[in-house]
C-alpha positions in Angstrom: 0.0 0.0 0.0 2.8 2.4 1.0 4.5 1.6 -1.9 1.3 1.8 -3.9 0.5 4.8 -2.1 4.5 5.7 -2.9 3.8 5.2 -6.3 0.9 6.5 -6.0 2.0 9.6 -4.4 5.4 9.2 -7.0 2.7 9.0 -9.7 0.4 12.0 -8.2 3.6 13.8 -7.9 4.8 12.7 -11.0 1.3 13.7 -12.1 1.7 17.1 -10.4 4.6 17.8 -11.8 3.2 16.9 -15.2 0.5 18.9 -14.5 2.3 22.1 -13.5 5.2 21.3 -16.2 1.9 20.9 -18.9 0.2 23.8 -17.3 3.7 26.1 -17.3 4.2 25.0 -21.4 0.8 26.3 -21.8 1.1 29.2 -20.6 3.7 29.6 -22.3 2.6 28.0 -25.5 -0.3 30.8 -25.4 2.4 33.8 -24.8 4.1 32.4 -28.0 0.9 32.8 -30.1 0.0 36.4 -28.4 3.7 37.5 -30.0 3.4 35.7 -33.3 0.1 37.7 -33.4 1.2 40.7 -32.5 4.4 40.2 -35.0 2.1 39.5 -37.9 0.0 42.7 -37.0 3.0 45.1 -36.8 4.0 43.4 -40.7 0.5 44.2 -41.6 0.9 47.4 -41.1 4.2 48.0 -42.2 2.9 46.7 -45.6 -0.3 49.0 -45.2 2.2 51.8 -44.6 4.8 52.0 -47.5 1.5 52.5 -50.4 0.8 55.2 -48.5 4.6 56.8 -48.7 5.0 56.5 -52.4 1.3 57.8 -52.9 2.0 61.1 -51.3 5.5 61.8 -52.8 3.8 60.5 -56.1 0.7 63.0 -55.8 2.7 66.1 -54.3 5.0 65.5 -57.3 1.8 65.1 -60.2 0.3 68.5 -58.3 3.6 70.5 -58.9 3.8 69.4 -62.1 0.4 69.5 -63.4 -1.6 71.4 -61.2 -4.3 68.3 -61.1 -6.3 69.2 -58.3 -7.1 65.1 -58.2 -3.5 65.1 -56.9 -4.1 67.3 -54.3 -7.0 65.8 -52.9 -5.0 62.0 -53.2 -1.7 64.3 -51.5 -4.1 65.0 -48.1 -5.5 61.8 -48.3 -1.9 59.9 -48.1 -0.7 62.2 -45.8 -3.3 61.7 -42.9 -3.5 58.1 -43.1 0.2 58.2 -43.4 0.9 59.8 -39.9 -2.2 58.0 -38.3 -0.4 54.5 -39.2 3.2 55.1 -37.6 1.6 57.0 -34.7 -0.7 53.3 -34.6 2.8 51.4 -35.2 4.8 53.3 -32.4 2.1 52.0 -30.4 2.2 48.2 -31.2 6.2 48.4 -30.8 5.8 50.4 -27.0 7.3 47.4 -25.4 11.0 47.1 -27.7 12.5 49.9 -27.4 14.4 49.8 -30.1 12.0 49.5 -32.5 9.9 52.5 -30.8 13.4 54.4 -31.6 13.2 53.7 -35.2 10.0 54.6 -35.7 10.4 57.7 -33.7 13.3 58.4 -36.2 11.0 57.4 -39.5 8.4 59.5 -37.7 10.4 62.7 -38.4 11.4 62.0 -41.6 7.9 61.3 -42.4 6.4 64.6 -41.5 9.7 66.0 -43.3 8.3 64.4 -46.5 4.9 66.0 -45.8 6.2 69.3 -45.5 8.4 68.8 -48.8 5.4 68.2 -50.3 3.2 70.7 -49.3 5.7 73.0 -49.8 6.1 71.7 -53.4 2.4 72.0 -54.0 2.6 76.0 -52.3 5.4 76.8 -54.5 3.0 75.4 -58.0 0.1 77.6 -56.5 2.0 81.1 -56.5 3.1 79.9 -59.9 7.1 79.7 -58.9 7.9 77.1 -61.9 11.6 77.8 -61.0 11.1 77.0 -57.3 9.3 74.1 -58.2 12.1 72.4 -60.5 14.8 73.0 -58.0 12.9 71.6 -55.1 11.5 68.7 -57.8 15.5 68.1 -58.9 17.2 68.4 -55.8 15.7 64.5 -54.9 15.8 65.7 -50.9 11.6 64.2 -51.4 12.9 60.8 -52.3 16.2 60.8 -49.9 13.7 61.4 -47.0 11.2 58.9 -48.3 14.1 55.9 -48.9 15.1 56.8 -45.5 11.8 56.1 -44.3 11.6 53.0 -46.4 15.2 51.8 -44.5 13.8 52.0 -41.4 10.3 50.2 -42.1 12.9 47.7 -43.7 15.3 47.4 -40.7 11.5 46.8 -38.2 10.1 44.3 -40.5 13.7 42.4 -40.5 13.7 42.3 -36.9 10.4 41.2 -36.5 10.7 38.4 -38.9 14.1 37.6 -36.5 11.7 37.4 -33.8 9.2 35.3 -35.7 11.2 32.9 -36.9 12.8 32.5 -32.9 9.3 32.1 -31.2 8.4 29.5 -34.1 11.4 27.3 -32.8 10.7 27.3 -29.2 7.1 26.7 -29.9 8.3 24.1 -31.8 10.5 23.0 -29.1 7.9 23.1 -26.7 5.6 21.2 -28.5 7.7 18.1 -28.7 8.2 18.3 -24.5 4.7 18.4 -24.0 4.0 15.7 -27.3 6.5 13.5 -24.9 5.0 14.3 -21.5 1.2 13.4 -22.8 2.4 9.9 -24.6 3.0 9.5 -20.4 -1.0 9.6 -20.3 -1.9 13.2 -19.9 -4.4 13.3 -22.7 -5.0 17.2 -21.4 -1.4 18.2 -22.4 -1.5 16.0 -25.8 -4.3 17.9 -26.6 -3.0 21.2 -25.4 0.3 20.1 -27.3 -1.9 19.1 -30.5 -4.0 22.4 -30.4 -0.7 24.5 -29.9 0.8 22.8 -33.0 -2.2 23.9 -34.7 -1.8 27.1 -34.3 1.9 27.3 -35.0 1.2 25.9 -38.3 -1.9 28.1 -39.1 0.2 31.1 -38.1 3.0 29.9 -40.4 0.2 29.7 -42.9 -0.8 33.5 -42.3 2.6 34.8 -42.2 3.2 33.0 -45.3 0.1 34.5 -46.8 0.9 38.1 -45.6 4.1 37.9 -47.3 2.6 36.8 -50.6 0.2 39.6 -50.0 3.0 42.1 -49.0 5.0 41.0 -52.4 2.1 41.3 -54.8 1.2 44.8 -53.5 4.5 45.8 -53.9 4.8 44.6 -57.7 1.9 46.9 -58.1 2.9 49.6 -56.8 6.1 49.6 -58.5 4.4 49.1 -61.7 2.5 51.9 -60.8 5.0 54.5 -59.8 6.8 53.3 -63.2 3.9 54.2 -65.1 3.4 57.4 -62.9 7.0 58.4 -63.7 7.0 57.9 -67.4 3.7 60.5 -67.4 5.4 63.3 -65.1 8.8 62.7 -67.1 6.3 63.1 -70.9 4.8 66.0 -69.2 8.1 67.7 -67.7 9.4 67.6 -71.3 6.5 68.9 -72.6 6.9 71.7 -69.7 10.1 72.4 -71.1 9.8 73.0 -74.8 6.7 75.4 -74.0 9.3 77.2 -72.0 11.4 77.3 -74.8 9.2 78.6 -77.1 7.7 81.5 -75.1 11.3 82.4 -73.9 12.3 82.7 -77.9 9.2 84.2 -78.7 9.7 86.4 -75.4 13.2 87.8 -76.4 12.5 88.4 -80.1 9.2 90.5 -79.8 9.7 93.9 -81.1 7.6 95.4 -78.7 9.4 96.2 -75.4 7.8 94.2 -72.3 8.7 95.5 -68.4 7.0 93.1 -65.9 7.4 95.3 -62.5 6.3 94.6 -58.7 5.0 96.5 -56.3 8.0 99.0 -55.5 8.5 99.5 -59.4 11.7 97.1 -59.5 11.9 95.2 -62.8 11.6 91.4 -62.4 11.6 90.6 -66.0 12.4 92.2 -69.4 13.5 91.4 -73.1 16.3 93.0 -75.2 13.7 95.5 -76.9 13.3 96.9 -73.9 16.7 97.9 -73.5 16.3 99.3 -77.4 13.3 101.2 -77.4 13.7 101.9 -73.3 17.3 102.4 -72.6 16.7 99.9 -70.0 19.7 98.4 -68.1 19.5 95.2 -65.5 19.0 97.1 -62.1 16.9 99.6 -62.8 13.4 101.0 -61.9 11.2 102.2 -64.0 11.6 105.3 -61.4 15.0 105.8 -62.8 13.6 105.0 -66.5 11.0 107.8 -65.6 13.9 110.2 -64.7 15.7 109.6 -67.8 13.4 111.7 -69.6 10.7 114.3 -70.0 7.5 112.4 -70.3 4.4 114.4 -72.0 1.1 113.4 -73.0 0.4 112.5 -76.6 0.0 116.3 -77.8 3.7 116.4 -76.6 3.1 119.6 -75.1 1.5 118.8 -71.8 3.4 117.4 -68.9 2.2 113.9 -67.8 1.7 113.2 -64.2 3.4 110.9 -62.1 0.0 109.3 -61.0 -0.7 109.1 -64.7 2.5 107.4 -65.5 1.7 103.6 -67.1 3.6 102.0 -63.9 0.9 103.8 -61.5 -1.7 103.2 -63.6 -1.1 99.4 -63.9 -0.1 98.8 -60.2 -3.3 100.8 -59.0 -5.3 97.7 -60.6 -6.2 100.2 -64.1 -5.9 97.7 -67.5 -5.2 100.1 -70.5 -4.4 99.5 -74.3 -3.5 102.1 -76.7 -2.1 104.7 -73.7 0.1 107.2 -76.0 3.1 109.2 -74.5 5.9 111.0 -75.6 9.2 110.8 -74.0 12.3 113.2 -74.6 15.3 112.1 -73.4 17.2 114.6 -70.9 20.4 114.0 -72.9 21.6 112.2 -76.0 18.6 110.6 -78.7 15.6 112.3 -79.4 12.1 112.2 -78.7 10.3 109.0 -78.7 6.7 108.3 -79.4 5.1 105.3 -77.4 1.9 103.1 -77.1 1.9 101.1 -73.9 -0.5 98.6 -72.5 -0.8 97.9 -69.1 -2.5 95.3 -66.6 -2.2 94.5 -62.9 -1.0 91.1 -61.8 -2.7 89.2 -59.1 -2.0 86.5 -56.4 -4.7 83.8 -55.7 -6.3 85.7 -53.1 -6.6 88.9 -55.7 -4.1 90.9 -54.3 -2.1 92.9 -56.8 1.5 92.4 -56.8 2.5 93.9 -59.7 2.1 95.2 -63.4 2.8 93.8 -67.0 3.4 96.8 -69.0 4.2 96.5 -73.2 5.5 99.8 -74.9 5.2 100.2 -79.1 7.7 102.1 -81.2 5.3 104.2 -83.1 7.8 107.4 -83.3 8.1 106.5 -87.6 4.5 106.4 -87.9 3.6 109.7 -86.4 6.8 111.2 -88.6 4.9 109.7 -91.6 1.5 111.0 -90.5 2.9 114.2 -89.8 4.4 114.4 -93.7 0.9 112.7 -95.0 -1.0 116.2 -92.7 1.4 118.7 -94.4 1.0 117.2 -98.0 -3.1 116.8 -97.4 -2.8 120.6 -95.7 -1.3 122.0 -99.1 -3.5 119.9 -100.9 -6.5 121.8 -99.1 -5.1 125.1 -99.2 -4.1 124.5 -102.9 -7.8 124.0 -103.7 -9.3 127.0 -101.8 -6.7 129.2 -103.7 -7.1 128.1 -106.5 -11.1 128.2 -106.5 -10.1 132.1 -105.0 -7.9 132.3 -107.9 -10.5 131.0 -110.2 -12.8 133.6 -109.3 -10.6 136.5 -109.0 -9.1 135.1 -112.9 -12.8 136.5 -114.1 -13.1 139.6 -112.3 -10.0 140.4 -113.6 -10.6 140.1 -117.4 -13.5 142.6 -116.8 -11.0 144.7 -115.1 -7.9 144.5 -117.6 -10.1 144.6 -120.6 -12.0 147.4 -119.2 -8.7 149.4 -118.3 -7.2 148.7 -121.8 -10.4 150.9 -123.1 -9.8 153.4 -120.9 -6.2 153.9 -121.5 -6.8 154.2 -125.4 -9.6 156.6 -124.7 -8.0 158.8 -122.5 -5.0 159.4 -125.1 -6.3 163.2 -125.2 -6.5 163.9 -121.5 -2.8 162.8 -120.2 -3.5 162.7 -116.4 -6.3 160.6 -116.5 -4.3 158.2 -119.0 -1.7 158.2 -116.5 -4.2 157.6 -113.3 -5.7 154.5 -116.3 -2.3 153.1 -117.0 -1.5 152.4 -113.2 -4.6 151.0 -112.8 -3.6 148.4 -115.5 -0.2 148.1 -114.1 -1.9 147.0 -110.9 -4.2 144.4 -112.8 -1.3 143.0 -114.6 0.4 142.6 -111.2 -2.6 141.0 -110.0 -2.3 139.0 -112.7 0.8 137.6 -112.0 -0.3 137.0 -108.1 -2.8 134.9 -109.6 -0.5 133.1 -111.9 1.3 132.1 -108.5 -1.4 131.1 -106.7 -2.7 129.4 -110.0 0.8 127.1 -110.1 0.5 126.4 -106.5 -2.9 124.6 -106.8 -1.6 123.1 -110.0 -4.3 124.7 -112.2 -2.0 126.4 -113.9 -2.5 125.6 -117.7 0.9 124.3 -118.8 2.4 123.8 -122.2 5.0 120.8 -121.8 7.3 119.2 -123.8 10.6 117.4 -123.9 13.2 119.6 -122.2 17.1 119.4 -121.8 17.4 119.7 -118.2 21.5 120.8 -117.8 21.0 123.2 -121.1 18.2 124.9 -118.9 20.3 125.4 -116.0 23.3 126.6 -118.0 20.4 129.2 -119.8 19.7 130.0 -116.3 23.3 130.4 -114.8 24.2 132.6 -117.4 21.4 135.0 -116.8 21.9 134.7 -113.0 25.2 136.1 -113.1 24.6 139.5 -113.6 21.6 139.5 -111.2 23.0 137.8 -108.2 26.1 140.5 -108.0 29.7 139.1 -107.9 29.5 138.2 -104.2 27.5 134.8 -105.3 29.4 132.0 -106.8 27.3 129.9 -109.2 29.3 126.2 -109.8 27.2 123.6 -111.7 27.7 119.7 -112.0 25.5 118.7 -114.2 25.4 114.7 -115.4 26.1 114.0 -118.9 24.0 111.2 -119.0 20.9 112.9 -117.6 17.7 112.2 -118.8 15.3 114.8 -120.4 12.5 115.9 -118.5 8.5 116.2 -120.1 7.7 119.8 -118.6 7.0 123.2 -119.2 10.0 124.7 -119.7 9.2 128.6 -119.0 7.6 127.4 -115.4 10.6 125.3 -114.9 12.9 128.3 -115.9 10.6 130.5 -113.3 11.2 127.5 -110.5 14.4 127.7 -111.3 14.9 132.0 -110.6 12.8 131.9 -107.6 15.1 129.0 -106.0 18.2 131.4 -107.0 16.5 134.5 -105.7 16.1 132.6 -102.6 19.0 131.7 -102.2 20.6 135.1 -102.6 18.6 136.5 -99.6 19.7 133.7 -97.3 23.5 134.9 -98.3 23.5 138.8 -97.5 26.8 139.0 -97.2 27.8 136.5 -100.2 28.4 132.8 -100.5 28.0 129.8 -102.9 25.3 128.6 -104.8 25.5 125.2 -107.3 23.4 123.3 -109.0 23.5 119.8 -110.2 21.5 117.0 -112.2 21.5 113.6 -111.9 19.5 110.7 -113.3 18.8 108.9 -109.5 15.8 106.1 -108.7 13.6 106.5 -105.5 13.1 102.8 -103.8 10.1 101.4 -101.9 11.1 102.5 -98.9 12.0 105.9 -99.5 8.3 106.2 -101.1 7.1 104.6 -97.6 8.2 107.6 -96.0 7.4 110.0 -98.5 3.4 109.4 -99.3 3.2 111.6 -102.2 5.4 110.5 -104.5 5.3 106.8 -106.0 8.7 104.6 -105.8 10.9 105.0 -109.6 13.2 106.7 -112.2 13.5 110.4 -111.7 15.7 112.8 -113.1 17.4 115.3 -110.1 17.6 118.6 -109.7 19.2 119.9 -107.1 20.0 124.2 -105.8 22.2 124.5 -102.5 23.5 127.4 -101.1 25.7 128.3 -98.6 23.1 130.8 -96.8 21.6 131.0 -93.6 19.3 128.1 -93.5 15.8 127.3 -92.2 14.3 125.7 -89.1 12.0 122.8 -89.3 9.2 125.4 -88.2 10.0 127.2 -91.8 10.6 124.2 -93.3 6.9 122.7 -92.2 5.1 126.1 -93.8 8.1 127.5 -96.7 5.2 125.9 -98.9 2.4 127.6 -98.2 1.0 130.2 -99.9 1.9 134.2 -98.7 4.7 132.6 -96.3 7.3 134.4 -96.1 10.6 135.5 -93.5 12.0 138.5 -95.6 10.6 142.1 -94.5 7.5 143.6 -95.6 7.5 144.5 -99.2 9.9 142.1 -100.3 9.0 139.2 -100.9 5.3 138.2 -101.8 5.6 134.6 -100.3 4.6 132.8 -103.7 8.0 131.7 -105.0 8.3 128.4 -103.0 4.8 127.3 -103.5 4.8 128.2 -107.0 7.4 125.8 -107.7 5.6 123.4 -105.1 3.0 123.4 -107.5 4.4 123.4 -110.8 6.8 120.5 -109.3 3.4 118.4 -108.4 1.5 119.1 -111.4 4.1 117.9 -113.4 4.1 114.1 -111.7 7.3 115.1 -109.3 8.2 115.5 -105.9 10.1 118.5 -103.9 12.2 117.9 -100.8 14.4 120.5 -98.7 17.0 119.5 -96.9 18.7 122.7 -94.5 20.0 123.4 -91.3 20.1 126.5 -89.6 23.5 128.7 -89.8 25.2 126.0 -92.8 22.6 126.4 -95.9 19.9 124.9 -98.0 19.3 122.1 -100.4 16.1 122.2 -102.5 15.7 118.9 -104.6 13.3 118.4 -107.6 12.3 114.9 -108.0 11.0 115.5 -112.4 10.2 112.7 -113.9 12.1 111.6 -117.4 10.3 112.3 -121.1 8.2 109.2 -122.3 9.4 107.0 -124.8 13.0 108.2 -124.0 15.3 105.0 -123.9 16.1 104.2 -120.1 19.4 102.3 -119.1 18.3 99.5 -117.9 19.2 99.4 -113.6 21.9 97.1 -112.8 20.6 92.9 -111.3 20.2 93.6 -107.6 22.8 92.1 -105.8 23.0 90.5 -101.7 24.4 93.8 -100.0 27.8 93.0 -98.6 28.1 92.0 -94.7 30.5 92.8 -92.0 31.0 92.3 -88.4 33.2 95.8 -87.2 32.0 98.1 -85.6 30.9 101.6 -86.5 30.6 104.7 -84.0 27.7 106.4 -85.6 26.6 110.3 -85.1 23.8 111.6 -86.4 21.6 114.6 -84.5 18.4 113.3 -85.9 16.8 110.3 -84.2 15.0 109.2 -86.8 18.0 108.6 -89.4 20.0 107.6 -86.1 17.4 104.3 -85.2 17.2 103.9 -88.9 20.6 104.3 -89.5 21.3 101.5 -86.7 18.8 99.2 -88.2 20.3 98.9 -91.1 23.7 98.1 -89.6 22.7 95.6 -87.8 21.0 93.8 -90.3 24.4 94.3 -92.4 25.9 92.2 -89.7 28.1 95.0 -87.9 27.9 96.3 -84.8 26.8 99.8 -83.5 27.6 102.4 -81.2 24.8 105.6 -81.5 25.6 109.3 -80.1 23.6 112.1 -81.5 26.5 115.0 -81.4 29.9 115.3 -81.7 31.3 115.9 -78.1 29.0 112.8 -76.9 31.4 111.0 -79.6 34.6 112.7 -78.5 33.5 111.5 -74.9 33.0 107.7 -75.8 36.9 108.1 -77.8 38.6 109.5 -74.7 36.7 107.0 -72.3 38.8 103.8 -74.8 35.8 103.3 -76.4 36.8 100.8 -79.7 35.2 100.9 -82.9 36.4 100.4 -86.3 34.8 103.2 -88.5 33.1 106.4 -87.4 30.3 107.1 -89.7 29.1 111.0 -88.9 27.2 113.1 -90.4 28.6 116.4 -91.7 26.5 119.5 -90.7 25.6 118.8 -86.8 24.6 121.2 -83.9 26.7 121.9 -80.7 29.2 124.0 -82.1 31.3 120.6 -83.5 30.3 119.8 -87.7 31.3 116.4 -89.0 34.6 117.6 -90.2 35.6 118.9 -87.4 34.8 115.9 -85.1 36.7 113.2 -87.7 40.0 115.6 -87.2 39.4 115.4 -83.8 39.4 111.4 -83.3 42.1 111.7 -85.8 44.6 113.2 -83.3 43.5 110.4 -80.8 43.1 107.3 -83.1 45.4 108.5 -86.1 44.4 106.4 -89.0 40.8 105.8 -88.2 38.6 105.0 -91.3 35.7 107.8 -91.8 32.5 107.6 -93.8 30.7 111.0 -94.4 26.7 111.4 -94.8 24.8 114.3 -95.4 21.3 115.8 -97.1 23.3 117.9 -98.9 25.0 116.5 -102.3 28.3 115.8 -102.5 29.2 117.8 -104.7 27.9 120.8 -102.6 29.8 119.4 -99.7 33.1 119.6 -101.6 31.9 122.7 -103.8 30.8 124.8 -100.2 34.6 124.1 -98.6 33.3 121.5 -96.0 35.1 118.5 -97.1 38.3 118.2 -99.3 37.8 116.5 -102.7 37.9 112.6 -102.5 37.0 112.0 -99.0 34.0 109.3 -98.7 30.5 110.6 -98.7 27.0 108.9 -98.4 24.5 111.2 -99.6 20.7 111.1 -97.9 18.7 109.3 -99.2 20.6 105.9 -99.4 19.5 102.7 -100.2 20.8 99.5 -98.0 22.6 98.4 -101.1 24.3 101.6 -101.3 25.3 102.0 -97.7 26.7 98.6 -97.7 28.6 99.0 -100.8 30.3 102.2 -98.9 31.0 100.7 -95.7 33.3 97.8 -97.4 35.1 100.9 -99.4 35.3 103.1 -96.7 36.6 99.9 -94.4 38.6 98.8 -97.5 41.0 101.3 -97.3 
């Protein structure tokens, strides 16, 4: 019994210990399952996680981009279920603290990737493509995120570690407890059975999570591939439209200031430098104080409130806002059309202005000719209606006089009082005559005239008229063509020009006239709207006299216009030939400056049916690439003058006087030709300046240009014989061909 009881006892005890050793495994056994459990969540989620990276970079990346507003809505998305799983992972992993440092770590870098990308997506909303490509290129979006993706990596490797340990000693277990229930404890065998169970079933959902966790992540990489080659299509598409409004940007001929909210400039194109004289660094303050700005009468002042920059920047859109701008020192006055609008953020604040300025100074010059041509036109047609009428008044009156004067043979004082009364009509006539050529309803009686034998006619009967103290030179073309005109109102164009030209030299001077055979190109009949583009024969009177201002020059046409004294001049001479000139099909252009003299051209065109030469083949104008210090006082020919040079491949550098030039030589300025004009205000002629730059550069090619001719250059003392002269107006062709002799040399 005792021993039964001993055994008994043994196998109570034994049982006992079976028990407790069975019970102790199982406890055990279920702690093993609990971590397995907890393991397999944490891997869940770490799989749930990394979509969730990868869709927020992807989506802050399409929104900066694209501007997809689909992206911005999947950006928040990601982002708040992004920091709601690590903040739910840091909890799962409180109890290893390694772990929890990691994800502490990958927690920061996380909401350093969220602000990247909201910043990227703040940066596409105020429209900052530059800030948005350096933040897109920099990668620091995808550094932050593969950090991220290291640590997530480094946790799941760990937690597979732990995994793969509390498989082993579950395993481990479950063989004690297999051997301690084949003793007969069917409760532990069963406990061991249902423990193995589960091992196996969580092997079974690990395995599956990892398939799971491997398919997802083929997806997603097939995904972000897909999402990459779109962004990378539409980047490069981003690109060449920046291209093409950059080109199109810089080559505009219009000038284009974009300005903020203090007036500094943030962007501009070359033609603003051009047209503006804008430099990098300025304000379009200092553009403003460059020059006298007026309204578009160019007599009133414009305001500073009414400025285009104010306008603009106090929310005003305008188009077609004229202005004239004359420059404190150096070119001359420029004409402008600007438009202007206001630039807005997204909350419609304005922070800043667009403003786009037109060259229209050539047009207005060309309107301005077109007013003064239609202006004589209208006057011409009054007077000569007024002449009409007073034409048949007068026959009564000369006829009637004529009676009188043969009736009153027998009573001498009245035939005396009769004959000044029809000395009076005749020079009534004669006024009449005038006004009658001026309107060009003068009847004419043309035919085909030797131009150079009328002049020499005309010189010789000059001679004793003028007085010794005039000098009358002629260069006259053998070649020249003969003219289809009326030769006496020629003959009369000519005497008036001469008479003219002796009053504007009191004290005696030089007078020449010359004839050409010349052809007037498309553009010179652009600028000229009354005459059509051709073959004309030239006739040319300069003097040496006192000259005329452009005020004289605008009216020296009109009828009864006259500067000499009362009683001396009846103010019909110039318009006469003004008419005659028209009426006959040609065109009349003065060329003078005040203090140096006066060259009137006649533009007559050449007798039909006379046998033309035929005009040489045009040829390409020749190119260069020097450069060519150019000085000319008129703006106009200046800008044109450029133009043209650059187009002829050389390079320019524009002053409008002759000490501005002198100033550019003794600052080291280098050029390789100076092309000047002759007759210049400011007390220093073209002559003069090219002796000047002589003594500092000696040897410096010089090219001469003036309205005058050249032969009344040389004849009037102003240039020696044989120097290089471009006579205005030149064709491209002509100046090129002068350039590569003047630079030949």
């Amino acid at each position: 019994m005792a021993s039964q009881r001993l055994i008994l006892g043994s196998g109570l005890a034994i049982l006992l210990v079976i028990s407790a050793a069975s019970i102790g495994l199982d406890v055990k056994s279920h702690d093993e399952v609990e971590s397995v459990e907890r393991t397999l969540g944490i891997l869940k989620q770490i799989s749930d996680t990394r979509p969730l990276l990868r869709g927020a970079e992807s989506a802050a990346r399409g929104y900066a981009l694209t501007g997809d507003q689909s992206f911005a809505d999947e950006y928040r998305q990601s982002s708040a279920a992004l920091t709601s799983a690590f903040d739910n992972l840091i909890a799962a992993v409180k109890g290893d603290p390694g772990e929890t440092e990691l994800l502490a770590d990958a927690k920061v870098q996380v909401d350093r990737g969220i602000a990247l990308g909201a910043e990227l997506m703040r940066l596409r909303n105020a429209g900052d493509t530059a800030g948005v490509a350096a933040l897109t290129s920099d990668g620091e979006s995808r550094v932050e995120m593969d950090k991220i993706g290291a640590a997530l990596e480094r946790i799941v490797t760990e937690e597979r570690r732990l995994l793969t340990a509390r498989s082993a000693q579950s395993k481990a277990n479950g063989r004690v407890l297999l051997a301690i229930d084949l003793a007969g404890i069917a409760l532990i065998l069963l406990l061991a059975t249902a423990l193995t169970l589960m091992t196996r079933r969580s092997r079974r959902q690990l395995q599956d999570s990892l398939s799971a966790t491997q398919a997802t992540n083929l997806s997603l990489e097939a995904k972000v591939a897909e999402r990459t080659k779109d962004l990378g299509a539409a980047l490069e598409e981003v690109r060449r439209s920046t291209a093409v409004m950059e080109t199109t940007f810089r080559s505009m001929a219009e000038a284009v200031l974009v300005i903020d909210t203090t007036g500094a400039v943030l962007l501009s194109n070359p033609a603003a430098e051009k047209m503006l004289r804008y430099k990098p660094g300025k304000t379009v303050q200092l553009l403003r104080a460059q020059s006298t700005v007026f309204e578009a009468d160019g007599v009133t002042p414009m305001k500073a409130e009414d400025m285009p920059s104010s306008r603009a920047l106090r929310g005003e859109e305008f188009d077609g806002l004229e202005f004239i701008a004359r420059p404190l020192r150096g070119n001359g006055q420029v004409h402008l059309v600007v438009s202007g609008h206001p630039l807005r953020d997204a909350a419609g604040q304005i922070t800043g202005a667009a403003l786009v300025y037109h060259d229209i100074t050539t047009s207005r010059e060309t309107e301005h000719k077109l007013q003064q041509s239609q202006k004589l036109d209208a006057i011409g047609k009054l007077t000569g209606g007024v002449a009409h009428d007073f034409n048949n008044m007068l026959t009564i009156i000369t006829g009637t006089t004529e009676t009188l004067v043969e009736s009153l043979r027998s009573q001498p004082q009245l035939a005396r009082t009769a004959e000044l009364i029809d000395r009076a009509a005749e020079r009534c006539r004669e006024l009449i005559q005038h006004l009658l050529a001026f309107a060009r309803r003068q009847p004419l009686e043309p035919r085909t005239v030797d131009v150079n034998a009328t002049v020499v006619d005309i010189a010789k009967l000059l001679r004793p008229t003028l007085g010794e103290q005039i000098e009358i030179d002629q260069v006259l073309a053998p070649d020249v063509a003969s003219v289809h005109i009326d030769p006496s109102q020629l003959s009369n164009s000519l005497l008036n020009m001469a008479i003219n030209a002796r009053d504007a030299m009191p004290n005696g001077g030089k007078l020449l006239f010359e004839t050409s055979n010349i052809v007037l190109d498309d553009a010179y009949a652009a600028a000229n709207p009354d005459i059509a583009p051709g073959r004309y024969v030239l006739l040319a009177v300069s003097d040496t006299g006192t000259g005329m201002s452009q005020a004289v020059q605008d009216k020296v046409f009109e009828p009864f216009f006259t500067t000499k004294e009362v009683g001396k001049g009846s103010g019909l001479g110039m318009s006469m030939v003004y008419g005659f000139v028209k009426q006959s099909g040609g065109h009349i252009k003065i060329y003078s400056e005040q203090g140096h003299g006066t060259t009137i051209k006649l533009y007559l065109p050449p007798a039909r049916g006379q046998v033309e030469v035929e005009a040489p083949a045009p040829t390409t104008p020749a190119r260069g690439s020097e450069t060519i210090l150019v000085v000319e006082d008129d703006a106009l020919v200046r800008n044109y003058v450029c133009a043209q040079l650059a187009s002829l491949g050389y390079k320019t550098i524009a002053v409008a006087d002759g000490r501005a030039a002198l100033a550019l030589v003794d600052k080291g300025e280098t050029f390789d030709l100076l092309f000047t004009d002759v007759i210049m205000p400011g007390g220093l002629n073209g002559r003069q300046l090219a002796d000047e730059v002589a003594k500092r550069r000696p040897g410096i090619k010089v090219l001469y240009t003036s309205g005058y001719t050249e032969n009344a250059i040389v004849h009037h003392g102003r240039l020696d014989e044989g120097v290089l002269l471009l006579a205005k107006p030149y064709r491209k062709a002509q100046l090129a061909s002068m350039l590569q002799q003047a630079l030949g040399e």
